[in-house]
DODOZA-351606 format. One record per atom (N, C-alpha, C, O): residue in one letter; atom name; x, y, z. Coordinates in steps of 0.2 Angstrom, whole numbers, plus 2048, in hexadecimal, padded with zeros to 3 digits. Layout:
<atoms>
ATOM residuo atomo   x   y   z
ATOM       A    CA   X   Y   Z
...
</atoms>
This chain:
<atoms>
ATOM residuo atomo   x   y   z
ATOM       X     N 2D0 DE1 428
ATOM       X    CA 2CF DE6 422
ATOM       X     C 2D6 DE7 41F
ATOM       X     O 2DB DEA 422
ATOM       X     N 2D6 DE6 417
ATOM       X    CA 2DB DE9 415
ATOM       X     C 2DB DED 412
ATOM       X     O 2D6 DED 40E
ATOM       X     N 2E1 DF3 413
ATOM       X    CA 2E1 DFB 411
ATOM       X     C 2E4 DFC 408
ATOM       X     O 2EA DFB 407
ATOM       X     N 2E0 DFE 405
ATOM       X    CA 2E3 E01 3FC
ATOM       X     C 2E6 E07 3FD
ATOM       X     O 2E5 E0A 3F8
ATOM       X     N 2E9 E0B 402
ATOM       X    CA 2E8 E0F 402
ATOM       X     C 2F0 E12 400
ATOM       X     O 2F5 E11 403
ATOM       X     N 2F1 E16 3FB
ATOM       X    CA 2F9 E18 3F7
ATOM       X     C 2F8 E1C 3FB
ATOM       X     O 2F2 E1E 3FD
ATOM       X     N 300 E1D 3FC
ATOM       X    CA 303 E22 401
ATOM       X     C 303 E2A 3FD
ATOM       X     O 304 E2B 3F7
ATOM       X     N 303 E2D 400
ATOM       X    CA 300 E33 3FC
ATOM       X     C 309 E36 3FA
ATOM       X     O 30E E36 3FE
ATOM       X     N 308 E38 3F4
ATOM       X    CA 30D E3C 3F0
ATOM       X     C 30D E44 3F2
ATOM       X     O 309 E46 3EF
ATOM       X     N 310 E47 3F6
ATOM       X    CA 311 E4F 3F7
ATOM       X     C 312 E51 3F0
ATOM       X     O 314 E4D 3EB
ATOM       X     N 30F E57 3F0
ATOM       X    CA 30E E5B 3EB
ATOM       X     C 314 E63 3EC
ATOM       X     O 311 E66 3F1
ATOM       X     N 318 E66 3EA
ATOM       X    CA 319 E6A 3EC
ATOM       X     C 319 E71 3E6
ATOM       X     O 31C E71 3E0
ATOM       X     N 315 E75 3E8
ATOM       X    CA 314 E7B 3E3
ATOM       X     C 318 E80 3E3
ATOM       X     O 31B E81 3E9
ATOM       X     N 31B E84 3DD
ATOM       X    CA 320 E88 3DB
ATOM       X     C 31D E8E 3D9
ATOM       X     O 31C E8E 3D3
ATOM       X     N 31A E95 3DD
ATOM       X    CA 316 E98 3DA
ATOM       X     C 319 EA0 3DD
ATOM       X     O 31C EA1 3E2
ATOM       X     N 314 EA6 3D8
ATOM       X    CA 319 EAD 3DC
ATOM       X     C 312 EB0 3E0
ATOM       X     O 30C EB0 3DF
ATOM       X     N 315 EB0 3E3
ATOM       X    CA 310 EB7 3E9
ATOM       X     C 30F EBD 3E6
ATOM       X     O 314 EBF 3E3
ATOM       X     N 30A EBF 3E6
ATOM       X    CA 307 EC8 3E7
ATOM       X     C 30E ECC 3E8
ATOM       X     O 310 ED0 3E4
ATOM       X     N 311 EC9 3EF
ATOM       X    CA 318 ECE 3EF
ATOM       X     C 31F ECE 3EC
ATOM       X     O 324 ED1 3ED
ATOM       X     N 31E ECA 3E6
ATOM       X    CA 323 EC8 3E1
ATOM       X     C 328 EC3 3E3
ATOM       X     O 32C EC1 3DF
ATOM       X     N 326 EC0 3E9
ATOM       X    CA 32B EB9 3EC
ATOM       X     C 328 EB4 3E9
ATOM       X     O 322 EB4 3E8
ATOM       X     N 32D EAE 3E5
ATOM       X    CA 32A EA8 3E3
ATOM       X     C 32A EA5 3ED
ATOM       X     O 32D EA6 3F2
ATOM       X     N 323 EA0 3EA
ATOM       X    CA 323 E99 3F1
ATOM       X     C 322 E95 3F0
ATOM       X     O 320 E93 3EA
ATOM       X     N 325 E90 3F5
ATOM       X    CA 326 E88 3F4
ATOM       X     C 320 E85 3F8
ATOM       X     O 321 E84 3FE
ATOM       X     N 31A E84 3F7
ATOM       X    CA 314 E84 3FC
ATOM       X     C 316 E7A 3FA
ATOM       X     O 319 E78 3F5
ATOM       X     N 311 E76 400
ATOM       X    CA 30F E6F 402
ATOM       X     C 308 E70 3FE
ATOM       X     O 305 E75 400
ATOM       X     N 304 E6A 3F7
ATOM       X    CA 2FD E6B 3F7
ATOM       X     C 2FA E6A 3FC
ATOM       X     O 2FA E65 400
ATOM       X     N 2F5 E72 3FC
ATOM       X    CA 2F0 E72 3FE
ATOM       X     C 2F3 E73 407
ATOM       X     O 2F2 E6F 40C
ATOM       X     N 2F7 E77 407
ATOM       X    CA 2F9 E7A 40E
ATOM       X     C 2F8 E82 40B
ATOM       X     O 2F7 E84 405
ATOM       X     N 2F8 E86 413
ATOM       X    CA 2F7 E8C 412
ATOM       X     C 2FB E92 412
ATOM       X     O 2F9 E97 410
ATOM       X     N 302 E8F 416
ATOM       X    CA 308 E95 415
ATOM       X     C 30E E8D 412
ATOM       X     O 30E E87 414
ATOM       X     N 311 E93 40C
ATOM       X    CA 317 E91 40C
ATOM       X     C 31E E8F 40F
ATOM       X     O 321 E92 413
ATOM       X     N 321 E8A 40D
ATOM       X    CA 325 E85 412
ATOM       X     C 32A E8D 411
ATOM       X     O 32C E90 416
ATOM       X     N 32D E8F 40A
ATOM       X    CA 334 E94 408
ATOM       X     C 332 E9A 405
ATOM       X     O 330 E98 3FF
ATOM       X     N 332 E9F 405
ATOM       X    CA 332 EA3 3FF
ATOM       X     C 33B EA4 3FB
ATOM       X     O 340 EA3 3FE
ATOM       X     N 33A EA7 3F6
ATOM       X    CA 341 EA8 3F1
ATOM       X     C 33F EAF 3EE
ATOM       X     O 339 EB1 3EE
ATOM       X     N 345 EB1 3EC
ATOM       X    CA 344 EB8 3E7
ATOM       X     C 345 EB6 3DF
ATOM       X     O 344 EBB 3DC
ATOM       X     N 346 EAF 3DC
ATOM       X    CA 347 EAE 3D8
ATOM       X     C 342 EA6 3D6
ATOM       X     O 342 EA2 3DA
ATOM       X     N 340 EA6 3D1
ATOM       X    CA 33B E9E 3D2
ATOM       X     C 342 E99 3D1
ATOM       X     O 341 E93 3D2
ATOM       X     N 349 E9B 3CE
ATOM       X    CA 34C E95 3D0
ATOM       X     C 34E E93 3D4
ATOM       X     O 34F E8D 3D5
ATOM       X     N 34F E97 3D8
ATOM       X    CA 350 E95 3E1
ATOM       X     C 34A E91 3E3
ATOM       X     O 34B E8C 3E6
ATOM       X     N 344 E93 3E2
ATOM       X    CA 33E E8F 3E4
ATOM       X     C 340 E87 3E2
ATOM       X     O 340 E82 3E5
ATOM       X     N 341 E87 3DA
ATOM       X    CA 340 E82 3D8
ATOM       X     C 345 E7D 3DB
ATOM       X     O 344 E77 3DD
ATOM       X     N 34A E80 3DC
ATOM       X    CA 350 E7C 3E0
ATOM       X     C 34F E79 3E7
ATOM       X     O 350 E73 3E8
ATOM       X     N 34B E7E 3EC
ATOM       X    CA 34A E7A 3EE
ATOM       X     C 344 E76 3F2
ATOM       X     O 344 E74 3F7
ATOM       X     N 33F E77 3EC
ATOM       X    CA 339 E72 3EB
ATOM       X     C 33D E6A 3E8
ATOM       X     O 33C E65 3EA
ATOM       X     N 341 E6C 3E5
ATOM       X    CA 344 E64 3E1
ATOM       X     C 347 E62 3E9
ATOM       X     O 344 E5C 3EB
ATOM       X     N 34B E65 3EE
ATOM       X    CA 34F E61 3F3
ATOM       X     C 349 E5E 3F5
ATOM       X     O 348 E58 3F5
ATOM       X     N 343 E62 3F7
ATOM       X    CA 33F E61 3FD
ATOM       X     C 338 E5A 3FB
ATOM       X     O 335 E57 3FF
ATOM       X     N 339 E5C 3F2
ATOM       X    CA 336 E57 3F0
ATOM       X     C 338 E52 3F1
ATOM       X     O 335 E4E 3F5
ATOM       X     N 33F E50 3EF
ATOM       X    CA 342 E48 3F0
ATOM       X     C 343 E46 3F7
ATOM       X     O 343 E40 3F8
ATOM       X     N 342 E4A 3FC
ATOM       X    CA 342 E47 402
ATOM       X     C 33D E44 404
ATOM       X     O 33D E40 408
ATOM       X     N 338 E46 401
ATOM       X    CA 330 E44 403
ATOM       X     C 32C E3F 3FC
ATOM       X     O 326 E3C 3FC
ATOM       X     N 332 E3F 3F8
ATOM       X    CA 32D E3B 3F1
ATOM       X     C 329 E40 3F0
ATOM       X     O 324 E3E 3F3
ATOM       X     N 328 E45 3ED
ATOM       X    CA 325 E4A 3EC
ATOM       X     C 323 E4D 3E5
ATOM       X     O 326 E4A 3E0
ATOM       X     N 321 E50 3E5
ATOM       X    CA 322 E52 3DC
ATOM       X     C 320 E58 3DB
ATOM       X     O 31A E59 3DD
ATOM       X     N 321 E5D 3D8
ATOM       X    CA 325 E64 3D7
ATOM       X     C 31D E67 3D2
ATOM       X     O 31C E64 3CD
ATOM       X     N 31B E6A 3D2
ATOM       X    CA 316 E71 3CE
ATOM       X     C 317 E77 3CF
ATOM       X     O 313 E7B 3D2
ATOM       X     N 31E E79 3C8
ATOM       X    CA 31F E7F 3C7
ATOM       X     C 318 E84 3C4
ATOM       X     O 315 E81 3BF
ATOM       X     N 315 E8A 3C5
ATOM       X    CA 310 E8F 3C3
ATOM       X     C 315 E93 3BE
ATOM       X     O 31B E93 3BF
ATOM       X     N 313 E96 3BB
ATOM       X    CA 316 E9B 3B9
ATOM       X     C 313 EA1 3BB
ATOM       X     O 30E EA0 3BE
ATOM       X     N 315 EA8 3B9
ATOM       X    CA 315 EAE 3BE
ATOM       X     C 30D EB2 3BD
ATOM       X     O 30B EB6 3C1
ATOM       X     N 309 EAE 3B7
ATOM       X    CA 301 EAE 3B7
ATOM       X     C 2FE EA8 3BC
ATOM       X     O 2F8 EA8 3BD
ATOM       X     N 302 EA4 3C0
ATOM       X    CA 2FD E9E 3C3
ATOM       X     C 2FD E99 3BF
ATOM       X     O 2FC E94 3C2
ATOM       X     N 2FE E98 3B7
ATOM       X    CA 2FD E93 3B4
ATOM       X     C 302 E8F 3B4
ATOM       X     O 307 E91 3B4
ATOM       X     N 301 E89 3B5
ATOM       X    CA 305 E83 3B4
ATOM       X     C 30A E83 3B0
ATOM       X     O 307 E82 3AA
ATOM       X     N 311 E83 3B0
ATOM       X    CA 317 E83 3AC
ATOM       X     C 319 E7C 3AC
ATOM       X     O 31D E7A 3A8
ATOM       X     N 317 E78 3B0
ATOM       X    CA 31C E71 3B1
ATOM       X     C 31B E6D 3B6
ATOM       X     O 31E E6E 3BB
ATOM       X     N 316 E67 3B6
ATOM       X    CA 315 E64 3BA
ATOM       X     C 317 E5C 3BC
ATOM       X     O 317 E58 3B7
ATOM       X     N 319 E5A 3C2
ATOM       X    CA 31C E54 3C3
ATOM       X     C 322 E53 3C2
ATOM       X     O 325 E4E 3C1
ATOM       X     N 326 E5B 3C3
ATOM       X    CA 32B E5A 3C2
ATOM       X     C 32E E57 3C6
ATOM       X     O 334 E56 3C5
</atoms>
């Protein structure tokens, strides 16, 4: 049997908590890998953690809505 199966692409979400921490969550995990006091810190290092894993970055902005995908 041969397998079509793509390797799956990590997803990492850039988004704030209730308690004002931005987090760096894995799609569709349930605790965050970092929290930050600032979303550029998040952003920072969601990009390291991206590139190690081939990953790709979805910043939220402070409603939840989508500021920037596939980054």
């Amino acid at each position: 049997m041969a397998e079509n199966t793509k390797p799956t692409v990590k997803n990492y979400h850039i988004s704030l908590r209730e308690d004002g921490k931005w987090q760096v969550k894995a799609g569709k995990a349930e605790k965050a890998l970092k929290l930050f006091d600032t979303q550029a810190q998040a952003i920072e290092y969601a990009k390291k953690v991206a590139d190690n894993q081939e990953g790709n970055i979805t910043i939220h902005k402070k409603d939840g809505k989508i500021r920037k995908q596939n980054y």
